[in-house]
C-alpha positions in Angstrom: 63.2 -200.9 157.8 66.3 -202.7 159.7 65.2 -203.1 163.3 63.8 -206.4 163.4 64.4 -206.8 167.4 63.4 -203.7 169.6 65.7 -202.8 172.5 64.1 -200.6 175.2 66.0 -198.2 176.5 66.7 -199.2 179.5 68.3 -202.9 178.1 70.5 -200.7 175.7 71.4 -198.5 178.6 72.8 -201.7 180.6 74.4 -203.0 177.4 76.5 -199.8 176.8 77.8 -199.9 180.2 79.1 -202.7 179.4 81.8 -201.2 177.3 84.8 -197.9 177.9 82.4 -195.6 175.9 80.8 -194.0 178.6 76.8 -193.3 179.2 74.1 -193.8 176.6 72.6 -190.3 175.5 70.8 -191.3 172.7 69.7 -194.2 170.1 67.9 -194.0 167.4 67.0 -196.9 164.8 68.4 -197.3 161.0 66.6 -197.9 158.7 69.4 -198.7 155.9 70.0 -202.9 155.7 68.3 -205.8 155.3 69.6 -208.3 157.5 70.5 -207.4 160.8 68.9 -205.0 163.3 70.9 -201.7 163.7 70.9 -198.7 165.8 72.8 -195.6 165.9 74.8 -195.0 169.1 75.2 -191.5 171.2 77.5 -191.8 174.7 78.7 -189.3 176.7 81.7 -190.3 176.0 83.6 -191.0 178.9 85.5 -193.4 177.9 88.5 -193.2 174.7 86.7 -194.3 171.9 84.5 -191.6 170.8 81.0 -190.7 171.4 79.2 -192.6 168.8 78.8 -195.6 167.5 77.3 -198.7 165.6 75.0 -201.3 167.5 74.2 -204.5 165.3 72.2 -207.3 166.6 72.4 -210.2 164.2 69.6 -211.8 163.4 68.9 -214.9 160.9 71.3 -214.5 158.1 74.4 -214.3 159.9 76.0 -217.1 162.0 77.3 -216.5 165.3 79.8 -218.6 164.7 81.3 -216.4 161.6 81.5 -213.4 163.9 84.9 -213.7 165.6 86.0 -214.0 161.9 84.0 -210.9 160.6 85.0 -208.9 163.4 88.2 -210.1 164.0 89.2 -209.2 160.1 87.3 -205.3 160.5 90.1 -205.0 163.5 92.8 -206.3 161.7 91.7 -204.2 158.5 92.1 -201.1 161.1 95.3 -201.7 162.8 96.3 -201.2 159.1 95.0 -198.2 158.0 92.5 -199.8 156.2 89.2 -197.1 156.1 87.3 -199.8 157.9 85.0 -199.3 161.3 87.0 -200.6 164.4 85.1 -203.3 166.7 84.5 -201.8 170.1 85.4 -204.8 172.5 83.6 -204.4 175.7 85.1 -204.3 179.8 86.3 -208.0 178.9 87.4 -207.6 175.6 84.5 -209.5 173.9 84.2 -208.4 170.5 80.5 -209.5 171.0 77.9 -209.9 173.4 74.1 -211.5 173.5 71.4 -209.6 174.5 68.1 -211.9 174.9 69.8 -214.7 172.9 71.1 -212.8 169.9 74.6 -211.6 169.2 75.4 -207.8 169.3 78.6 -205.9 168.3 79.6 -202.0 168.7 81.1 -200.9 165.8 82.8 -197.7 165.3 80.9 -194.8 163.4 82.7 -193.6 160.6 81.1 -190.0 158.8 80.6 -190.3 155.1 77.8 -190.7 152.3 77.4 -193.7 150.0 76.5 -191.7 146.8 74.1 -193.0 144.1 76.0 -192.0 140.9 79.4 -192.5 141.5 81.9 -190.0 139.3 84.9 -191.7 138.2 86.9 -190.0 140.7 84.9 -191.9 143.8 85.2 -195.1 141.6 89.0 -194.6 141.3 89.4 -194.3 145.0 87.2 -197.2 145.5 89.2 -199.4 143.3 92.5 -198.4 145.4 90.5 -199.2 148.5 89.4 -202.1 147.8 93.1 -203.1 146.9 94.3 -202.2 149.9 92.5 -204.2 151.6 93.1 -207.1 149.6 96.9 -206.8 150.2 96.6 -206.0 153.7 94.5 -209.0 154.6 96.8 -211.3 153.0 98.4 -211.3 156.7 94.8 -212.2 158.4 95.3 -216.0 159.7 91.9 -216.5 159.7 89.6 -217.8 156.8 86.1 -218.3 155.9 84.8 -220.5 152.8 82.0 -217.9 150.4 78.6 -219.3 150.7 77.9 -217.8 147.3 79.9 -219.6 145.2 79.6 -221.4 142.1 77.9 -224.4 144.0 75.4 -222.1 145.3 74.1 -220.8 142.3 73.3 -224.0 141.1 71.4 -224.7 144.3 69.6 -221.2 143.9 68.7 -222.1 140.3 67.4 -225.5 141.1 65.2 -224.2 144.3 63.8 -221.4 141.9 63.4 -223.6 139.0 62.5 -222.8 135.7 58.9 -221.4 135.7 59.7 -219.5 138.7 62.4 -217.4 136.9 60.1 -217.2 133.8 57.4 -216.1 136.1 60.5 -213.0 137.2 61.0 -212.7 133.4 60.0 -214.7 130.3 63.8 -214.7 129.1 65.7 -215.8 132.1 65.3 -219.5 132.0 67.2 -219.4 128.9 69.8 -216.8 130.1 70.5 -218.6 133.1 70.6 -222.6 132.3 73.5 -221.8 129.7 75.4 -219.4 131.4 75.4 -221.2 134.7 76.5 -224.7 133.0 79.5 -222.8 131.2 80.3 -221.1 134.6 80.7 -223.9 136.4 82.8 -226.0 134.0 85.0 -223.3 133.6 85.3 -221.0 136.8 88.7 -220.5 137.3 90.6 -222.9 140.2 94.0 -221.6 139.9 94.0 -217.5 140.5 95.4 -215.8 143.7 93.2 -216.2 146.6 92.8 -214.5 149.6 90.4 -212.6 151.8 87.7 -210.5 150.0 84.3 -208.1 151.0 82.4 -209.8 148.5 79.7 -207.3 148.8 81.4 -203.9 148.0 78.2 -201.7 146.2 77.7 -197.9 146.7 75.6 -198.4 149.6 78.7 -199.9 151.4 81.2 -197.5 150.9 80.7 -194.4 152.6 82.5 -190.9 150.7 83.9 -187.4 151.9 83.8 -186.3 148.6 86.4 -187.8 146.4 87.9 -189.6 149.3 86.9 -193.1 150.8 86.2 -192.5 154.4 84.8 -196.4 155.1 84.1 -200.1 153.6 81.6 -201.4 155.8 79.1 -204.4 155.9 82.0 -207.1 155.4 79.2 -209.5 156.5 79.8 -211.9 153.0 83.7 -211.4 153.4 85.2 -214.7 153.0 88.2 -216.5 151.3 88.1 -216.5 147.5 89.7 -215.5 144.3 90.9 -212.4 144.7 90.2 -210.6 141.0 86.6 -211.6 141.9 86.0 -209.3 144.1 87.2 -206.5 141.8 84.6 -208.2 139.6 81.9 -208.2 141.8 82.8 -204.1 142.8 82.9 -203.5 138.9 79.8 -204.7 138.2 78.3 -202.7 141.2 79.5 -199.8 140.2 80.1 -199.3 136.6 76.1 -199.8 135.5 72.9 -197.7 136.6 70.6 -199.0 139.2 68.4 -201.3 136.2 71.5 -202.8 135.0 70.8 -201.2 131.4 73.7 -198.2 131.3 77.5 -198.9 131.7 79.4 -195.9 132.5 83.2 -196.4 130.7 84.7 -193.6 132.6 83.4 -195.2 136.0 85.0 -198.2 134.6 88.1 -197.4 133.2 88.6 -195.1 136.7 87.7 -198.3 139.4 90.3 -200.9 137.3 93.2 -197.8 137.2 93.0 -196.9 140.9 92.8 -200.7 141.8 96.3 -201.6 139.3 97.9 -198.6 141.4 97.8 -199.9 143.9 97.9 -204.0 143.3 98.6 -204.5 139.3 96.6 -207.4 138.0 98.8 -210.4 136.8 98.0 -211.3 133.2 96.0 -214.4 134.2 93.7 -212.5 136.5 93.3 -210.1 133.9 92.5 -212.3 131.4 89.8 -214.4 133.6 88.0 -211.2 134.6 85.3 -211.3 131.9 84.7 -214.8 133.1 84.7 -213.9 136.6 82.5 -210.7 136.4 80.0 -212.9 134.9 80.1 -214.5 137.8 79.5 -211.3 139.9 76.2 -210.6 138.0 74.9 -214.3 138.2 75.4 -214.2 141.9 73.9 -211.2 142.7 71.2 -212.5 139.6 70.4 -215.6 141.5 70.2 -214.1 145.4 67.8 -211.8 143.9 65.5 -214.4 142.1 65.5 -216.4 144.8 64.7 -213.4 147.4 61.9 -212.1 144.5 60.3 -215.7 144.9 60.6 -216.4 148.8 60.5 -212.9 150.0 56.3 -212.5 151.8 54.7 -209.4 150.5 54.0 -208.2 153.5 57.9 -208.3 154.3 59.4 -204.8 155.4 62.4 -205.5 153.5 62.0 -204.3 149.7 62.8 -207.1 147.4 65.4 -205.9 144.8 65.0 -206.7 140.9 67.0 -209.6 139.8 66.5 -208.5 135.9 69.3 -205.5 136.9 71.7 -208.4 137.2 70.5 -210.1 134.1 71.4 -207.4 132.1 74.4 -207.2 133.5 75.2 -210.6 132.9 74.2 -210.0 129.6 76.6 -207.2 128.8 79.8 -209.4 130.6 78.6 -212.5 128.5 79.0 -210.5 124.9 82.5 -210.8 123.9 82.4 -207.6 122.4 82.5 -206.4 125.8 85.7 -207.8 127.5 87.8 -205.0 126.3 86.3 -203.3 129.4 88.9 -205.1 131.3 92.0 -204.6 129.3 93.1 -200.9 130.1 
């Protein structure tokens, strides 16, 4: 469930006249997401950019403040012919509005499926996506620091401490201290840096077959080394849901359609086993912290932070850089 404010229909009627988009026909809920309310969008279409659309209302997790940033990078994505949503400014070209004190974008719809066992065909256009994207943002003026960093993995640790990770699994305490002290001390400070998604898993990436038709959710984008985020989109894609199965072709297919597109330099390369142990620590930590502080009771489903341990696992045997060298 991702409606966490409900909108009558007469307050979402007065908030799409608002915009060129014409006269609300229809809206119905969506229950993908887990931090901001969404709707999906039917007008009449009167005006000239299309008949349906993307309502978010943000709600705790993401700060008005980051939005002209967020959405100001999703229209500069566009403008390049980056297969990214367009923000629909409204009569006074707002990029965002507040309905009853919370901030709320229209977003264009784009069609496509995010599929739940990628072929190495997706993952190769994937990987040239997310390339493209990288190069094209290097023009974006604007910049955001990444909350999830280094820094705030070792706050996550510390909040969860260690008999709240052993109470996740017996193992991780020991996993985690060693592999987060040799993170830190040796995380990369000298790689090229730019403007990344940060977030780029199946369920974010929406397919017309073999063909990338969006890259949405570019709520964690922010400015940060940019092999990481190949990393990060490695290690969401090249493993099954537990984090127990790497798929090779997958892999091998996501690092070739990303070097078509932007080839690697040789540091990057190298610091990719390093960084992609990042990837699965951060997505390790959010999780074990989420597992701990998340109420029972909560409509959002808490995800597994053992899938990320594994992974970490795998990136932190040495046997396994050669994943990265093709």
């Amino acid at each position: 469930m991702a409606v966490y404010t409900q909108l009558g229909a007469e307050a979402l009627g007065d908030l799409i006249a608002c915009y060129d988009v014409g006269t609300l026909v229809s809206a119905k809920g969506i229950a993908e997401g887990v931090s901001n309310s969404n709707w999906l969008i039917d007008t009449s279409g009167a005006g000239a950019s299309g008949t349906r659309f993307i309502l978010t209302m943000y709600e705790q997790r993401t700060e008005v403040a980051d939005l002209p940033f967020f959405l100001g990078l999703l229209d500069h994505l566009a403008a390049r012919d980056c297969p990214v949503p367009r923000t629909i400014h409204d009569r006074m070209g707002h990029s965002f509005r507040h309905v009853d004190g919370k901030a709320v974008a229209l977003i264009e719809f784009l069609p496509g499926v995010s599929v739940g066992a990628p072929t190495p065909s997706q993952a190769k256009a994937v990987g040239a996506a997310l390339a493209r994207v990288h190069l094209a943002a290097a023009s974006f003026a604007d910049s955001r620091a990444n909350d999830f960093g280094p820094a705030a993995w070792q706050r996550l640790a510390r909040e969860c401490g260690t008999a709240g990770l052993a109470g996740i699994e017996p193992a991780l305490p020991a996993l985690i201290g060693p592999e987060l002290e040799a993170l830190c001390r040796d995380w990369p400070q000298d790689l090229p840096r730019g403007i990344i998604h940060a977030d780029l898993f199946p369920d974010n990436v929406l397919m017309l077959g073999d063909r990338v038709a969006g890259l949405i959710d570019f709520y964690f984008a922010c400015t940060d080394i940019t092999a990481y985020d190949l990393a990060v989109s490695h290690a969401a894609w090249c493993f099954d849901a537990g984090g127990g199965h790497f798929d090779a072709a997958v892999s091998a297919a996501l690092m070739a359609g990303y070097q078509a597109v932007r080839p690697l330099a040789e540091a990057e390369r190298a610091a990719l086993p390093l960084l992609a142990r990042g990837a699965a620590m951060r997505f390790a930590m959010t999780r074990a912290y989420d597992w701990m502080h998340t109420p029972t009771d909560a409509l959002v489903t808490r995800k597994d932070p053992m899938a990320f341990a594994r992974r970490l696992i795998f990136y932190a045997d040495p046997a396994n850089a050669a994943v990265f060298a093709a």
